[in-house]
VODRENZA-57579 format. One record per residue (C-alpha): z negated, x negated, y negated; residue in one letter. Coordinates in nm, 2 decimals. Each point is the difference from the previous one (the first is absolute). Example, Ala and Ser with C-alpha at 12.3 -4.5 7.8 and 13.67 -1.06 7.14 Angstrom:
% residues 2
REC        w        u        v   kepa
REC    -0.78    -1.23     0.45      A
REC     0.07    -0.14    -0.34      S
***
This chain:
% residues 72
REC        w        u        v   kepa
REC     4.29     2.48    -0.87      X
REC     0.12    -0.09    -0.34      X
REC     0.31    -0.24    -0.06      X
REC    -0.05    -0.23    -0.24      X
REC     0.25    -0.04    -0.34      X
REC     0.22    -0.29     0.19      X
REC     0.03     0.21     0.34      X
REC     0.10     0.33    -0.15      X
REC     0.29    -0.17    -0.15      X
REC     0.12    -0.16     0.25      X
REC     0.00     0.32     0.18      X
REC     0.18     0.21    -0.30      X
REC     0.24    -0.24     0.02      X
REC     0.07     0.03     0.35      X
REC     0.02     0.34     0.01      X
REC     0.21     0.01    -0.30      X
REC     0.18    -0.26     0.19      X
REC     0.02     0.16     0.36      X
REC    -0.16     0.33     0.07      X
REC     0.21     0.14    -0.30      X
REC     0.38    -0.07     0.12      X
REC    -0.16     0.09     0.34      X
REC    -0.15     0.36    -0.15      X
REC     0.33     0.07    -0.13      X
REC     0.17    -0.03     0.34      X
REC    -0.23     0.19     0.16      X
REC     0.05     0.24    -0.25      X
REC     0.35    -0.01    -0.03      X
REC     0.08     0.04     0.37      X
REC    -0.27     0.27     0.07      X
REC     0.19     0.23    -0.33      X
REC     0.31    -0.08     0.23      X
REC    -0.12     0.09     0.32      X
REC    -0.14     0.37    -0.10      X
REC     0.27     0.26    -0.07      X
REC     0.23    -0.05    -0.31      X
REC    -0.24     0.18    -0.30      X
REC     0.15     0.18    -0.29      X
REC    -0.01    -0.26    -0.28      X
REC    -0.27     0.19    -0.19      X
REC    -0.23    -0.05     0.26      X
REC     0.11    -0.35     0.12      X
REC    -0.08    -0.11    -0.37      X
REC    -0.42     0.12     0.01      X
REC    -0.01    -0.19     0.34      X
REC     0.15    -0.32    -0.11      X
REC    -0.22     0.02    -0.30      X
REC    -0.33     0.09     0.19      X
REC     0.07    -0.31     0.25      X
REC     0.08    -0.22    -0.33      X
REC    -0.38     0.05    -0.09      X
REC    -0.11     0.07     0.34      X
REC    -0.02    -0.40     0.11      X
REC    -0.22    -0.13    -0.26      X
REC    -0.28     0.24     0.06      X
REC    -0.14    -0.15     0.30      X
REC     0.03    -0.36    -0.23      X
REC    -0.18     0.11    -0.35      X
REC    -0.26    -0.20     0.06      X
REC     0.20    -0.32     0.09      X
REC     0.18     0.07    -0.37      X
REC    -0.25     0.11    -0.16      X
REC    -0.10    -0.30    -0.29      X
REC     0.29    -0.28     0.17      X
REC     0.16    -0.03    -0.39      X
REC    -0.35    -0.07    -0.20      X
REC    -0.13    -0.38    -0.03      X
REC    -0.19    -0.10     0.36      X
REC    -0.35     0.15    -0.11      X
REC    -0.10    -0.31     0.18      X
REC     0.10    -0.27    -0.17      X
REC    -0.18    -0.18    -0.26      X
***
């Protein structure tokens, strides 16, 4: 099932919007629940979740800042 131009959007921005600041949380408190990690570990983690979220969305990104290849 393809989205079209409009709908993938509107669902980059919402994720932008809300599933972002909600990743980070997530993120956030899981780092603070495991045991403290020496900082050049913690670093490689933080940096591998920073790209981690946006793999599952590449498709939704993918093409949102080019003209709608629909219009006329």
């Amino acid at each position: 099932m393809a989205l079209g131009y409009k709908a993938r959007k509107r669902l980059s921005l919402l994720i932008l919007l809300v599933g972002m600041p909600a990743y980070i949380v997530l993120a956030v408190t899981v780092m603070n629940a495991l045991p403290r990690l020496p900082l050049w570990a913690e670093v490689p983690v933080y940096l591998l979740l920073g790209v981690a979220w946006i793999l599952p969305f590449k498709a939704v990104f993918k093409g949102i800042g080019q003209e709608d290849p629909d219009a006329e």
